[in-house]
LOLO-162248 format. One record per residue (C-alpha): residue in three letters; residue number from 1; x, y, z. Coordinates in steps of 0.001 Angstrom, whole numbers, always signed. Layout:
// residues N
+------+-----+---------+---------+---------+
! type ! seq !      xx !      yy !      zz !
+------+-----+---------+---------+---------+
!  ALA ! NUM !       X !       Y !       Z !
...
+------+-----+---------+---------+---------+
// end
This chain:
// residues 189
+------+-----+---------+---------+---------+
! type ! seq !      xx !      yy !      zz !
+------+-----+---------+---------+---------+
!  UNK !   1 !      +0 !      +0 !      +0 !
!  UNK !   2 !    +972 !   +3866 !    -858 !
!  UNK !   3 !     +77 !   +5936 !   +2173 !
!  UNK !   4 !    +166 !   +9738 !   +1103 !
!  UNK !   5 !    -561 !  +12587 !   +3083 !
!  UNK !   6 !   -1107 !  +16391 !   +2202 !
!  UNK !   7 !    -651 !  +19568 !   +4512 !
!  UNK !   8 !   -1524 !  +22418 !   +3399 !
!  UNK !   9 !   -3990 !  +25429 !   +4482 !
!  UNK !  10 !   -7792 !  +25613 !   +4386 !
!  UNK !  11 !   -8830 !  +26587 !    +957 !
!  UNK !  12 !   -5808 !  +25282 !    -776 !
!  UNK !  13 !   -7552 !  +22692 !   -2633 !
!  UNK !  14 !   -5789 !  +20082 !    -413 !
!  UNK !  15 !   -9346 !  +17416 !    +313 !
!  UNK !  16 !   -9861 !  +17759 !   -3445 !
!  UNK !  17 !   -6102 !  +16736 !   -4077 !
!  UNK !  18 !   -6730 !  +13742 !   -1828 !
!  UNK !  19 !   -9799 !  +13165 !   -3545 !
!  UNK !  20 !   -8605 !  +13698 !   -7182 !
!  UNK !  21 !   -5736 !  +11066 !   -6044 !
!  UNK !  22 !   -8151 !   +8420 !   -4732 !
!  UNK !  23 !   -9809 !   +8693 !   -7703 !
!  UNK !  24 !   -6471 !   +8155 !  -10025 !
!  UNK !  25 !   -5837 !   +5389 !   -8364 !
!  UNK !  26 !   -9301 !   +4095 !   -8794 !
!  UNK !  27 !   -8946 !   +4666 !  -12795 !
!  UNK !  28 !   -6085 !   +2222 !  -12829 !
!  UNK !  29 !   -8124 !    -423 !  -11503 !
!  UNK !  30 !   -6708 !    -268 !   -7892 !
!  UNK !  31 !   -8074 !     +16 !   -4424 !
!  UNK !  32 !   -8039 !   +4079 !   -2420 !
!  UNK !  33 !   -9584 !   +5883 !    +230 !
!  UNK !  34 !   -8977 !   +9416 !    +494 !
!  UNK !  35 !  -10083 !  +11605 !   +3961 !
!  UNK !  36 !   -9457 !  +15207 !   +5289 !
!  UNK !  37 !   -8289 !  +15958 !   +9083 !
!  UNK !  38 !   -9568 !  +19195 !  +10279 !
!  UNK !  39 !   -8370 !  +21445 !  +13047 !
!  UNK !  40 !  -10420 !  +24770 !  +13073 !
!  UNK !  41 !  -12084 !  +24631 !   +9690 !
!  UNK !  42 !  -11796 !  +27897 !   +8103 !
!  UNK !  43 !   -9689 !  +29212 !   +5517 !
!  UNK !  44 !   -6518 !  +29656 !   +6225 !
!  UNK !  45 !   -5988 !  +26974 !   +9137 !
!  UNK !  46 !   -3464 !  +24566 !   +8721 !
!  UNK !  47 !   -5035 !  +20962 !   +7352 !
!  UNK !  48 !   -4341 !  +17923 !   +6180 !
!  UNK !  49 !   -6228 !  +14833 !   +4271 !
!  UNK !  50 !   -4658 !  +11415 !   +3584 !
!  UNK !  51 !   -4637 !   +9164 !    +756 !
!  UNK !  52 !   -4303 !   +5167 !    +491 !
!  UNK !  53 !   -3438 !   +2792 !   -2804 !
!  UNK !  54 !   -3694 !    -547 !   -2650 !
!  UNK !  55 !   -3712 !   -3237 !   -5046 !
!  UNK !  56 !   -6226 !   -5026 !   -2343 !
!  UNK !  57 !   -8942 !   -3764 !    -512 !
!  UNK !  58 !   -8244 !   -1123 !   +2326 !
!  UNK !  59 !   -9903 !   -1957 !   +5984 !
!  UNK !  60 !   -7959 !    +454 !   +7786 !
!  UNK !  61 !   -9348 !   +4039 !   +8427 !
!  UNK !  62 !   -7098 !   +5576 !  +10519 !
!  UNK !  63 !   -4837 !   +8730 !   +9598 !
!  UNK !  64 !   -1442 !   +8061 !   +8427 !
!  UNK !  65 !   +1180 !   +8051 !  +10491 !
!  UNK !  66 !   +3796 !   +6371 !   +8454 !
!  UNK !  67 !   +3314 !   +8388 !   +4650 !
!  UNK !  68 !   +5285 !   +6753 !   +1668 !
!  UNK !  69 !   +4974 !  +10855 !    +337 !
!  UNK !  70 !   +4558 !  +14406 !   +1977 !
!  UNK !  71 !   +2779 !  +17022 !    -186 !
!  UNK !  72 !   +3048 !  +20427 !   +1292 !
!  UNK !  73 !    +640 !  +22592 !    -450 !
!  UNK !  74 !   +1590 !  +25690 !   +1325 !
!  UNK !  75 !   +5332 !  +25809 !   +2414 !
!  UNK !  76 !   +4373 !  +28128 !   +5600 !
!  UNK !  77 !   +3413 !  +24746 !   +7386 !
!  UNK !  78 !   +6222 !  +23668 !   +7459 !
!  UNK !  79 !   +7677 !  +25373 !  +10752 !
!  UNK !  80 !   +3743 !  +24734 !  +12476 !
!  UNK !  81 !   +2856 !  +21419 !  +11479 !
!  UNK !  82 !   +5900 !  +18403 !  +11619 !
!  UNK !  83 !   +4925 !  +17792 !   +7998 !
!  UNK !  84 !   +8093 !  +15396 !   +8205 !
!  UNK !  85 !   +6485 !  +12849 !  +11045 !
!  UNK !  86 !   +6767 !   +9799 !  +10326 !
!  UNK !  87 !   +8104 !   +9997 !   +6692 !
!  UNK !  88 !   +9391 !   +7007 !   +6135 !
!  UNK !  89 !  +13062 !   +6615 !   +5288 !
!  UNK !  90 !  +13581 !   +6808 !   +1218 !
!  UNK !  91 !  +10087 !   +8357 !   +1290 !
!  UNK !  92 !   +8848 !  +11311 !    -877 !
!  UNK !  93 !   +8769 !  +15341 !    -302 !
!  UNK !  94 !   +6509 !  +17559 !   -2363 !
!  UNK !  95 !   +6367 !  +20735 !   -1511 !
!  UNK !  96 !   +4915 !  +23743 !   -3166 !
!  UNK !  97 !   +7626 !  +26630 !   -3341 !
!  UNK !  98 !   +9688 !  +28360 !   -6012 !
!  UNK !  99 !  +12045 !  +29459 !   -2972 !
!  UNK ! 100 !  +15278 !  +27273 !   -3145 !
!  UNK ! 101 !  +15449 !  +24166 !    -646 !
!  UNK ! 102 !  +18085 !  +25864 !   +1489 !
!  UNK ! 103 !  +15086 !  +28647 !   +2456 !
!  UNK ! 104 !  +13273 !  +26099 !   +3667 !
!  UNK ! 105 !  +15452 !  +25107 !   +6324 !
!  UNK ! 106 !  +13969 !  +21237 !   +6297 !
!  UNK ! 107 !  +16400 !  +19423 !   +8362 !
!  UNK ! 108 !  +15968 !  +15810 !   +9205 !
!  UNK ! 109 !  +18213 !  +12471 !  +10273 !
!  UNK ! 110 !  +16174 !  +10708 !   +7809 !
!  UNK ! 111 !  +17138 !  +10093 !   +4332 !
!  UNK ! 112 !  +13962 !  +10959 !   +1724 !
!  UNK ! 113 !  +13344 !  +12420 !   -2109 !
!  UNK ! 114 !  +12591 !  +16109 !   -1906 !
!  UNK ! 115 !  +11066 !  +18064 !   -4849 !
!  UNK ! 116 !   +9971 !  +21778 !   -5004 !
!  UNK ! 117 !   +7407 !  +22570 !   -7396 !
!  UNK ! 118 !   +6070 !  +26034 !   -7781 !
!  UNK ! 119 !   +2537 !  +24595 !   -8227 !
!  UNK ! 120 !    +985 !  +28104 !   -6994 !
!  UNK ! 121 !   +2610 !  +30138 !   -9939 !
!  UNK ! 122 !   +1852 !  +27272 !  -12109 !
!  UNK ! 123 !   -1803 !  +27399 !  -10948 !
!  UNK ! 124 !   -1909 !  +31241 !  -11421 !
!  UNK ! 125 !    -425 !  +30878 !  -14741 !
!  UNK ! 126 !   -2824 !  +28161 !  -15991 !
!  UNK ! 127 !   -5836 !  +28214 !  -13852 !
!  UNK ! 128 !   -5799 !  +31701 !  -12606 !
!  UNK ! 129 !   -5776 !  +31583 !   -9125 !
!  UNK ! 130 !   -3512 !  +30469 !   -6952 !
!  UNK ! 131 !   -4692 !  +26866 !   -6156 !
!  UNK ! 132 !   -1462 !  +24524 !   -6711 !
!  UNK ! 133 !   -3591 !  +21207 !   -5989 !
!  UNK ! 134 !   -3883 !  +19576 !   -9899 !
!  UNK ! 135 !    -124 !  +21521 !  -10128 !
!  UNK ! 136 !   +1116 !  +19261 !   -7233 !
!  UNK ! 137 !    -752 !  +15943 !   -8473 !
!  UNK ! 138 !    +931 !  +16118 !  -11668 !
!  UNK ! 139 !   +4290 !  +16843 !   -9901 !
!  UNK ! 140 !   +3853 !  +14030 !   -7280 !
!  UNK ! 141 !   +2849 !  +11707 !  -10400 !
!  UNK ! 142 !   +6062 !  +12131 !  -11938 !
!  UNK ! 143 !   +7935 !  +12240 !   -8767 !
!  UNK ! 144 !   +6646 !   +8973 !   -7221 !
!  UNK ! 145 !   +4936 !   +7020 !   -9717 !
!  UNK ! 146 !   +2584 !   +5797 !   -7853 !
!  UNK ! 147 !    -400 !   +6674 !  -10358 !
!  UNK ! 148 !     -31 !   +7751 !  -14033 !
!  UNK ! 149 !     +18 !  +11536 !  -15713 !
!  UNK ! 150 !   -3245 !  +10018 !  -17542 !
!  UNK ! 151 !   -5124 !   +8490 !  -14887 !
!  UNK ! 152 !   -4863 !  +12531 !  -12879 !
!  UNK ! 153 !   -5723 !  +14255 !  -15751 !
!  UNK ! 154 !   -9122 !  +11763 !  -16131 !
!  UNK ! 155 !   -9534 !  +12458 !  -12494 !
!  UNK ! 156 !   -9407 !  +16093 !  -12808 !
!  UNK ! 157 !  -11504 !  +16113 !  -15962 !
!  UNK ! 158 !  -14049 !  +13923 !  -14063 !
!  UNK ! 159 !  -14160 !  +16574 !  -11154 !
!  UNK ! 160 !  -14420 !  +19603 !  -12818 !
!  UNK ! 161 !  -16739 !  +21162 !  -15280 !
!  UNK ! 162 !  -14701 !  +23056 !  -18165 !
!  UNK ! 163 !  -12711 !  +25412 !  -18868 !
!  UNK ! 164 !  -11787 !  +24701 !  -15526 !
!  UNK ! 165 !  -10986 !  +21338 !  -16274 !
!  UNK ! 166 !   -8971 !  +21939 !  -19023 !
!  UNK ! 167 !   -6811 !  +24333 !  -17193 !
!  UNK ! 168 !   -6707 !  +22197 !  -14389 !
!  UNK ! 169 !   -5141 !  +19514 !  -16383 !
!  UNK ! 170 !   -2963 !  +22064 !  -18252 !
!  UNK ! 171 !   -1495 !  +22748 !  -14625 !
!  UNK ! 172 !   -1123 !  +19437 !  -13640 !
!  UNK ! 173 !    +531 !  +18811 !  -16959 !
!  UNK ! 174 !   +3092 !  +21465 !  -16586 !
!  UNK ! 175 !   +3825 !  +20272 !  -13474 !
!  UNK ! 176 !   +4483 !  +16967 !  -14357 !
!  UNK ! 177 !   +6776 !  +17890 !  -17011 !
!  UNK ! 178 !   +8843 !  +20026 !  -14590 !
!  UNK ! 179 !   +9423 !  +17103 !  -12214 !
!  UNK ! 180 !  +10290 !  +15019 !  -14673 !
!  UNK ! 181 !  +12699 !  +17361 !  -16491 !
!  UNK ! 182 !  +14295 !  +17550 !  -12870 !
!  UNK ! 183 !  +14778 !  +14153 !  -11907 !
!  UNK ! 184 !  +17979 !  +11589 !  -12599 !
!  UNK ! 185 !  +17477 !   +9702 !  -15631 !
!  UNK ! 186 !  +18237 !   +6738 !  -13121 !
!  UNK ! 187 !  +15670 !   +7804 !  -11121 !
!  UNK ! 188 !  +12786 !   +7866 !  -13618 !
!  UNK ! 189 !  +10329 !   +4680 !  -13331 !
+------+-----+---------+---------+---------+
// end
């Protein structure tokens, strides 16, 4: 099983990414649940929602402690929320920023994949406001692998009415094609 989970704040898009995932998944065939944690529940307020793939049915329903992948949908979390809790070791870090990784000033023992994606400007540029959720799909897509380009853009198109779709997916696309362009050759699945 892929255990994801996604910080972020309230109004971020950050359920819907969760959602949007669950439902990738569930285009391929495969098993996901997908579920927000709220603190105070306005906008603004630090949040999170998880995200399970399986190849089997998923029983459990609990929030995820151990995450395969971190998506930080707002980078001001980081120093409220331990985003990095129970990351496991060789794990995945998304995190939306166009700020270099030595601003962010993530320090850790443990040993994991960290990618910075400026999903917001890529949302501005393509959606037109600033909500980096189909920007960081696509990104964590081509970071991790653990769902296709194809199956989030089907996901997004299924969620959304257009032309929000379409720029949704245009996002996502962009996105995806920046991580991509980033990573190793070696590393590419």
């Amino acid at each position: 099983m892929f255990a994801v989970r996604i910080h972020g704040r309230g109004g971020q898009g950050v359920v819907t990414a969760a959602e949007l995932l669950a439902v990738a998944a569930f285009v391929e065939g495969r098993h996901a649940q997908a579920f927000p944690s709220f603190g105070s529940e306005r906008t603004g307020a630090p949040v999170a929602a998880f995200c399970r793939i399986g190849d089997a049915p998923i029983r459990t329903r609990e929030p995820i402690l151990v995450p395969d992948g971190v998506v930080v949908a707002d980078a001001t979390v980081l120093h409220q929320v331990d985003v990095l809790q129970g990351l496991r070791s060789g794990g995945y870090l998304l995190v939306n920023t166009a700020r270099p990784a030595t601003d962010l000033d993530v320090s850790t023992d443990r040993v994991f994949q960290l990618c910075l994606v400026p999903a917001t400007d890529i949302a501005r540029e393509h959606v037109g406001r600033p909500l980096p959720n189909a920007a960081l799909l696509g990104g964590f897509a081509a970071l991790t692998g653990c769902v296709r380009l194809d199956s989030v853009l089907t996901a997004i198109r299924e969620r959304f009415a257009e032309p929000v779709a379409a720029r949704n997916v245009a996002a996502a696309e962009t996105a995806y094609a920046l991580v991509r362009a980033a990573q190793p050759e070696a590393s590419r699945a």
